[in-house]
C-alpha positions in Angstrom: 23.5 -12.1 -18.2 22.2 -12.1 -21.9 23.1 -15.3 -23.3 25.7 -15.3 -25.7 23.7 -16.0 -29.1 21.3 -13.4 -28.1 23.8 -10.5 -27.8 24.1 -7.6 -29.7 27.3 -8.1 -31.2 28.5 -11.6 -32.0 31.5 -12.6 -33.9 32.4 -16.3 -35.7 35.9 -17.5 -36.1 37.4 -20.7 -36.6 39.3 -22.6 -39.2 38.7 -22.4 -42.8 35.2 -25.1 -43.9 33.8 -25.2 -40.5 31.0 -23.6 -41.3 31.4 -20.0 -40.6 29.6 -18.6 -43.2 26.5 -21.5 -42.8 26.5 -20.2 -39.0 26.2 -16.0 -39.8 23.3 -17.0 -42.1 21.7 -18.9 -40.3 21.8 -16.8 -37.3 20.9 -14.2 -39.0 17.6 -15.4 -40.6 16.8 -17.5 -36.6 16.4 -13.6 -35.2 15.0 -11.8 -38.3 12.3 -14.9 -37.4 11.6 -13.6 -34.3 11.1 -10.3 -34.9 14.1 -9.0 -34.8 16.8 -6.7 -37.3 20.0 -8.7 -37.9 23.0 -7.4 -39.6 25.7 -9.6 -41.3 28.6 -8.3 -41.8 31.6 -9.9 -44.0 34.6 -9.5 -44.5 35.2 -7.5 -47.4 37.7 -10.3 -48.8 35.0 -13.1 -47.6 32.7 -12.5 -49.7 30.6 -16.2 -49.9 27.2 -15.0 -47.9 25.7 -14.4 -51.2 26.2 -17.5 -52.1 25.3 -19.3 -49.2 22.0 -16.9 -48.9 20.9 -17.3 -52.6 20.9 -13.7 -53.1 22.6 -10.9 -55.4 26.5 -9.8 -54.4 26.7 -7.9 -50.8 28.9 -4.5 -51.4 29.7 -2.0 -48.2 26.1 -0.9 -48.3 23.5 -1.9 -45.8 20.9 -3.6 -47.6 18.3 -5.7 -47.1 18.9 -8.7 -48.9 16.3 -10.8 -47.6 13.1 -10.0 -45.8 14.1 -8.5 -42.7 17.7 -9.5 -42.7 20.7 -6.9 -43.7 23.7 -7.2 -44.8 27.0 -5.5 -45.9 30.3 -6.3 -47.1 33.2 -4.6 -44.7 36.0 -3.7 -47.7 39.0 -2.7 -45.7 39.9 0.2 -47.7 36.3 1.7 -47.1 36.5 1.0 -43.3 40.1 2.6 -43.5 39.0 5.5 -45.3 36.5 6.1 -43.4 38.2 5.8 -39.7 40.6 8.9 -41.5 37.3 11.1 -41.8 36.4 10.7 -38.2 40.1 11.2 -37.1 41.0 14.2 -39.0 39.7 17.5 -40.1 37.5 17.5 -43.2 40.0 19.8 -44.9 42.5 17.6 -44.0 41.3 14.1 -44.8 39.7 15.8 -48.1 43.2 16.5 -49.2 45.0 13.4 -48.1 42.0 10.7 -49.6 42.9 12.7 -53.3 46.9 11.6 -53.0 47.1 8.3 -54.5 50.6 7.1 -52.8 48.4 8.3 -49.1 45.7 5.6 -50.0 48.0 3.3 -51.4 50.0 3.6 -47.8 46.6 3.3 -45.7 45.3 0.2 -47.5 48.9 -1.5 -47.4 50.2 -0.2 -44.0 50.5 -2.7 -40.8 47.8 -3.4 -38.8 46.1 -0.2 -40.1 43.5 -2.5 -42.2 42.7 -4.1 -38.8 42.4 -0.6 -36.1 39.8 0.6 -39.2 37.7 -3.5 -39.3 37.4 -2.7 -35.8 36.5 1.1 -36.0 34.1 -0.1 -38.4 32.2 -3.0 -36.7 32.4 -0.6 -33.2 30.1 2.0 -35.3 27.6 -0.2 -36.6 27.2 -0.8 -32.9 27.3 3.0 -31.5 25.3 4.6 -35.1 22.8 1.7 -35.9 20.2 -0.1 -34.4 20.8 -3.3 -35.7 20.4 -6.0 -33.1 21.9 -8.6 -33.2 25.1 -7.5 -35.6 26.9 -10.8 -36.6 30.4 -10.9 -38.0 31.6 -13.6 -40.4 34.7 -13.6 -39.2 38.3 -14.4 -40.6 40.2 -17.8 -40.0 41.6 -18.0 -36.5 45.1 -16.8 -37.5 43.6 -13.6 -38.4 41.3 -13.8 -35.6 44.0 -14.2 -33.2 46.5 -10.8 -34.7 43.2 -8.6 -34.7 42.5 -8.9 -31.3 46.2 -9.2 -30.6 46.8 -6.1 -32.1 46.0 -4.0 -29.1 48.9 -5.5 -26.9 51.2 -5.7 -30.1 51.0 -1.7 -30.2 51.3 -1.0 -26.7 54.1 -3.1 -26.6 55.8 -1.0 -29.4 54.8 2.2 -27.5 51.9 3.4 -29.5 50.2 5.7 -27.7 47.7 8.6 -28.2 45.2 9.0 -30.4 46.2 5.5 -32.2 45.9 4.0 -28.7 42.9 5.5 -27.8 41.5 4.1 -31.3 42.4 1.2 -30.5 41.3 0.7 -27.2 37.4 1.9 -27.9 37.5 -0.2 -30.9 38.8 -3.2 -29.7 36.8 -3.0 -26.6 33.5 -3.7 -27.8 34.4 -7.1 -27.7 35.6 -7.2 -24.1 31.7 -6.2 -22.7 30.3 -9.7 -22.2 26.6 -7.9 -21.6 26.9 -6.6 -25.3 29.7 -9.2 -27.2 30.4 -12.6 -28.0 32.8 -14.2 -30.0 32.0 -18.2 -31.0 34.6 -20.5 -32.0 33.7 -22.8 -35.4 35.1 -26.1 -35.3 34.6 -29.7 -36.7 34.2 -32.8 -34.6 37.5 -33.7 -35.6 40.4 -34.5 -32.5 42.8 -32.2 -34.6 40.3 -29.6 -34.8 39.1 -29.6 -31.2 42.4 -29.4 -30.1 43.0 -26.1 -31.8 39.4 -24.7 -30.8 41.0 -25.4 -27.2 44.2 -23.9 -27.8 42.3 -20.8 -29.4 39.8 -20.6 -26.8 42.5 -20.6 -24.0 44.7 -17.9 -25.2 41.5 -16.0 -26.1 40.8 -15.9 -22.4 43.9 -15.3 -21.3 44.1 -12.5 -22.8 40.9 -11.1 -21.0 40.0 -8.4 -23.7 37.5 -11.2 -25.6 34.2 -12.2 -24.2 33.7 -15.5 -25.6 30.3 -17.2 -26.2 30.2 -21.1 -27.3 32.1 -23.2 -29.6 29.7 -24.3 -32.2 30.6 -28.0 -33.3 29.4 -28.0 -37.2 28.5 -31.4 -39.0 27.4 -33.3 -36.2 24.5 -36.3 -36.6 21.7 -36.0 -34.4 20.9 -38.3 -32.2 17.7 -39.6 -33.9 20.4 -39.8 -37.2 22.5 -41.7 -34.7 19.5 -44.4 -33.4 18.2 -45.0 -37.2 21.5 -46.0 -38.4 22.4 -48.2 -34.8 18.5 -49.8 -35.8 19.9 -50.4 -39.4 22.9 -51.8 -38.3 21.8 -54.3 -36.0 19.5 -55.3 -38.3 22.0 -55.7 -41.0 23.8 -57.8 -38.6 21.9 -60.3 -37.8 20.4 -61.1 -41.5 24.3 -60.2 -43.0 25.8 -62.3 -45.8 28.7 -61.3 -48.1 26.6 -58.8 -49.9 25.7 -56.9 -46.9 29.7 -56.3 -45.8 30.5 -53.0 -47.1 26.8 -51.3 -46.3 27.6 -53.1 -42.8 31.4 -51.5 -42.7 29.7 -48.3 -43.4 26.9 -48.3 -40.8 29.8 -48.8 -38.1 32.0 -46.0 -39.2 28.7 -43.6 -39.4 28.0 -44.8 -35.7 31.9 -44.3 -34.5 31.9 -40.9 -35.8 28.4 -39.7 -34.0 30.0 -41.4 -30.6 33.5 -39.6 -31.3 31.7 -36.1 -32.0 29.8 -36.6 -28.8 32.3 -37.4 -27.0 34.8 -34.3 -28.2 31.4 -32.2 -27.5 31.5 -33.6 -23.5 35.0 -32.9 -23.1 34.5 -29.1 -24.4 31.4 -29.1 -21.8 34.0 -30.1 -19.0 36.2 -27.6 -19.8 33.5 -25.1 -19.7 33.4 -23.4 -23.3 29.8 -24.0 -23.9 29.8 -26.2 -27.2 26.8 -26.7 -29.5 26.4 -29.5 -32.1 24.6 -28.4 -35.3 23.2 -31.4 -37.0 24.7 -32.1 -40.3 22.9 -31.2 -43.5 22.0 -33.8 -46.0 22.1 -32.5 -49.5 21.9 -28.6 -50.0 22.1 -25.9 -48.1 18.9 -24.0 -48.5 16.9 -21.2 -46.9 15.0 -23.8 -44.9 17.7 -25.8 -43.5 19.9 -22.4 -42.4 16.5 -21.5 -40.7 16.3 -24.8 -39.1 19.7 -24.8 -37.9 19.4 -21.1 -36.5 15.9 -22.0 -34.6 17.8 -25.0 -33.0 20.7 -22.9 -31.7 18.4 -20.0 -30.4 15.9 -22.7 -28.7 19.5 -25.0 -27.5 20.6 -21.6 -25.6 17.5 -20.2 -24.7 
């Protein structure tokens, strides 16, 4: 089995600040390191890997935008427009994409937006050879109706060629030898308890392969000894002056152990966690690269 950061399609969800974003970078520049041709793909209302790569604004055309890593912005009325080309006859489409109320219909239409994201990701996969092809995905509530969507329909009845859509597109996630979807989440008990909750009915509904939850903002454990040195140190020369820097050590070495401990009860539970060492200061180029090198060489 291909392990799941290694795979040729990989999506990220999770709750809004957990690091999304931070993860499809640096993912993406950890293979283009090793030789290989990463795409990031966002979500065309995302829009922040720019920002977080240092580089010009990502439209819906593949480019390079650093060396050896692509990228492209996934705008839903593209992707929508284009899943009516493949669907329909040329003459056909050609005439319906020139009637302004037809477009305004397809881009504002129910769970259309969401058959043509899928459509879209499913042929970077079947026409490219980009490998691996990493999503930025959306915040778990939209996470949860996209890949909902297939059970919502059949329940209504849908059938045919919207069906048969459906199924190829959503199915590329359901091949655990080519997908995996990873779960962003913050060493937080709240958070951790939704990542469960997500990860559950993710499963359950057998149509996802999932990979790891990746556990964002977590000390390292040479972070955690330092500050355990400091502090007992601190301790036994304290006076008044040293209180609050004291106070401070503690909380810092309370938080590692709580984050380590949330990470052990994900292990139990079996949904593969990985602690990504908080950043001090900026996010750069070198400190995505870092944190992409350590997940490769943690799952390798």
């Amino acid at each position: 089995m291909i392990a799941p950061l290694e795979r040729r399609l990989q999506l990220i969800t999770g709750k809004g600040g957990t690091g999304k974003t931070t993860l499809t970078a640096a993912l993406g520049l950890a293979h283009a390191a090793r030789g290989k041709r990463p795409l990031l793909v966002e979500l065309g209302h995302r829009a922040s890997l720019a920002r977080v790569l240092g580089v010009p604004a990502i439209d819906h055309e593949i480019r390079e935008v650093l060396p050896g890593v692509h990228a492209t912005n996934l705008q839903v009325h593209h992707a929508t427009h284009a899943l009516v080309r493949r669907a329909l006859p040329a003459r056909v489409t050609a005439r319906l994409l020139r009637s302004a109320p037809i477009r305004t219909f397809l881009d504002a239409a129910p769970g259309v937006g969401e058959v043509a994201t899928l459509d879209r990701i499913r042929s970077f996969v079947d026409e490219t050879d980009f490998d691996p092809i990493i999503v930025d995905g959306d915040a778990t509530g939209h996470t949860r109706m996209l890949f909902a969507l297939h059970g919502v329909l059949a329940g209504l009845g849908v059938g045919g060629p919207i069906a048969g859509l459906l199924d190829r597109a959503s199915g590329i996630f359901a091949d655990a030898g080519v997908a995996a979807v990873h779960l962003a989440a913050l060493p937080t008990s709240l958070a951790i308890e939704e990542t469960v909750e997500l990860w559950t009915e993710i499963r359950a509904g057998e149509r996802v392969a999932l990979g790891h939850v990746l556990l964002d903002r977590v000390e390292g454990r040479e972070a955690r000894d330092l500050a355990t040195s400091v502090l007992e140190a601190a301790e036994r020369d304290a006076d008044a002056r040293m209180a609050s820097a004291i106070a401070l050590l503690r909380v810092d070495r309370e938080r590692w152990e709580r984050a380590h401990v949330l990470r052990d009860r994900l292990a139990k539970r079996g949904m593969s966690p990985r602690a990504i060492d908080e950043i001090d200061g900026v996010v750069d180029l070198s400190s995505l690269r870092r944190i992409g090198r350590d997940l490769l060489e943690d799952a390798s």
